[in-house]
N, C-alpha and C positions, 0 to 999 in steps of 0.2 A: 504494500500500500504506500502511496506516496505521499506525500506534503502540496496540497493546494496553493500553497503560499505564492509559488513561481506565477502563480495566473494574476496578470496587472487589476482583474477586479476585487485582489483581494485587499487591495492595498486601501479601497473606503469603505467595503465591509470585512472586516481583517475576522478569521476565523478561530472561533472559540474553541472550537471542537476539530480540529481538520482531520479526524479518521472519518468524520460522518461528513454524508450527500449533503452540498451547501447548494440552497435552494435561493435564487431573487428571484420575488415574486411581491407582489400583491394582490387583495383578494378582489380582483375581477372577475366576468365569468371566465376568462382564459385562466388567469392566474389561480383559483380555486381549483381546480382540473389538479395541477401537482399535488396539493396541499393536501387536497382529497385524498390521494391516493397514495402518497406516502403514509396518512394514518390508519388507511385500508390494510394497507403491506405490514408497518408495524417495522419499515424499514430505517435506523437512525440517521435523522438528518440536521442539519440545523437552517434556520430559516432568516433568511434578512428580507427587508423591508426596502422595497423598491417605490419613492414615493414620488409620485407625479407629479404633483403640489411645486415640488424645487427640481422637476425633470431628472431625477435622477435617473430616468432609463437615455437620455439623452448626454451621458457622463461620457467622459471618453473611457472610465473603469467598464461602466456598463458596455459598450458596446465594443470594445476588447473581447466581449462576450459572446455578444450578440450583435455584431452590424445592423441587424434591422431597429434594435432600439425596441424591441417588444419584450412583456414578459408573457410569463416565465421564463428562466432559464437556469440551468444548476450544474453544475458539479461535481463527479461521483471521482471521490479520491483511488477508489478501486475497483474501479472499469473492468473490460474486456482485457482477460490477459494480465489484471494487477495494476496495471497502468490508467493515469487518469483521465475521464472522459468530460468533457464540456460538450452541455447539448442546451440546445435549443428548439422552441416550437411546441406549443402545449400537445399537439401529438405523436410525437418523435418524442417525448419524455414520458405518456404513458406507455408506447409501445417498451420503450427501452426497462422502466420499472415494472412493467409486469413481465417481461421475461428476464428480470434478474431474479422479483423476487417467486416466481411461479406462477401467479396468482391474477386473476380476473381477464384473462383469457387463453380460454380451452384450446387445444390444440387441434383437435377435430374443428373448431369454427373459426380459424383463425383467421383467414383471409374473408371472411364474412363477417367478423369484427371488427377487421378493419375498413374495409367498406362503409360500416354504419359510423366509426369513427371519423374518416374521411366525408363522408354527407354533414355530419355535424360541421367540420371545420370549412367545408366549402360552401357547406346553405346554412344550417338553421344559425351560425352564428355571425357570416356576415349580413344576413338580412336582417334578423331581431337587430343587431350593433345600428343597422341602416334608420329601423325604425326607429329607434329609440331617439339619435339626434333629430329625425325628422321632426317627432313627437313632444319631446321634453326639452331639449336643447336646441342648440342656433336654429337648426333647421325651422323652427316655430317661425323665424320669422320670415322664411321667404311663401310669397303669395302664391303661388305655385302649389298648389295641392298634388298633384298629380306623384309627385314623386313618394310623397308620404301612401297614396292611396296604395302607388305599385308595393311599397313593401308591407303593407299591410295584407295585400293580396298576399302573395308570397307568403309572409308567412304562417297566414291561414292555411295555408297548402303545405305548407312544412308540419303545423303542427296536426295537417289530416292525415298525412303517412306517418307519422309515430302515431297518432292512435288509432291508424289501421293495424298497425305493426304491432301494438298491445294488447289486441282482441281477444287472445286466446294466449297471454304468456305475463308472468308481470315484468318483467325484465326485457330490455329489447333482443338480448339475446337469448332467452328462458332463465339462465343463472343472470347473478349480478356479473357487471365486465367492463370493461376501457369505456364500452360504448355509452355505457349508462352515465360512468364519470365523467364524458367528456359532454354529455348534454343537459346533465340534471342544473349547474348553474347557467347556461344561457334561458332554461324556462324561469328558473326562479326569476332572473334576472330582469324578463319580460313582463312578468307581472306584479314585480315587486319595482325594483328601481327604475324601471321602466314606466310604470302606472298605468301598462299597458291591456290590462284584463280582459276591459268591456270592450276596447278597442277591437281585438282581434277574437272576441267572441270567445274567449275562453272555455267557459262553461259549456261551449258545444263537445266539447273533446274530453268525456269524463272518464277516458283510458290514459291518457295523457296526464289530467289532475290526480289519480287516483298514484300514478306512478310515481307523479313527484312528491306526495306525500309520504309514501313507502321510502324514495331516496332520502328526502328531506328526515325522517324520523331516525335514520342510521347513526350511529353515535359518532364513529368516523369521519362522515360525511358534517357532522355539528363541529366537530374539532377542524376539519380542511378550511370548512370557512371562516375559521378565526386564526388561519395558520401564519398571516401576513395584514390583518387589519381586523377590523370590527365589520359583524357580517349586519 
């Protein structure tokens, strides 16, 4: 196992713990995706605070990291081989932590979890992100309806194939798995920080409510979203 120290982000979050996965994040829906799922695994990690407020994903420590300037992004002093891994992308870090630690996806569904993993990161989370500025932020003030209505359509459409997809299972993939972690805060996020509910009709989709209430109740899933901020 090596010493994280060498990596220039450690130099404005210096590492307490460097045997354990050093996680920047905060709790976005992107950024809860890790947090989640590290307290799922029960894998040690330790977690800094990536705060937006004074751009610190826009640092040059941070993007030593990460060049896009997004989080999540972490750390694992004992990678592939022993050696240390720096990753990025909230879904390239669940894939990567459920097969170090085993756990939340099957190997008989594997590429069909990542399927639904990749829908989330290609639709339901950049359209909810599209709505929500339309909806709550700047977007409010351009006159122009149209744009807001298109992602409202959308995703109602997103949220009709998850709960066609939970008809007869409660998990999108029948057990809990990557896919569930990677979409259970973009709904929350929809109808909570978002204020999004009545908007996109919520209540028609009570496979979809019924699922997020089973994620939401998981003790795991209450610790990830406080892994990097106040949920």
């Amino acid at each position: 196992m090596a010493d994280p120290s060498h990596f220039p982000i450690t130099r404005k979050w210096p590492a307490q713990h460097p045997d354990r996965i050093q996680l920047y994040s905060l709790n976005t829906p992107n950024g809860v995706k890790a947090g989640i799922m590290l307290e799922e695994t029960g894998l040690p990690y330790e977690a800094h605070l990536v705060d937006f407020a004074t751009d610190d994903q826009k640092s040059p420590e941070f993007l030593s990291l990460n060049p896009n300037g997004k989080i999540p992004a972490m750390i694992d002093p004992a990678g592939p081989g022993g050696r240390p891994l720096a990753l990025f992308e909230s879904g390239a870090i669940l894939i990567y932590l459920a097969d170090k630690s085993g756990k939340f996806i099957d190997p008989d569904q594997r590429y069909e979890t990542i399927a639904w993993l990749m829908w989330q990161m290609g639709g339901l989370g950049p359209m909810f992100g599209q709505l929500g500025f339309f909806h709550k932020f700047a977007g409010r003030a351009i006159e122009d309806k149209r744009p807001l209505e298109r992602y409202v359509g959308e995703s109602r459409r997103l949220l009709g194939v998850l709960d066609t997809r939970l008809q007869d299972r409660e998990w999108i993939m029948g057990d809990y798995s990557i896919a569930d972690i990677a979409s259970l805060g973009w709904v929350r996020n929809l109808i909570g920080f978002y204020e999004a509910r009545d908007l996109v009709g919520f209540d028609d989709f009570p496979h979809v409510a019924a699922w997020l209430e089973r994620g939401l109740a998981r003790p795991a899933v209450q610790r990830g979203l406080l892994v990097t901020g106040k949920a």
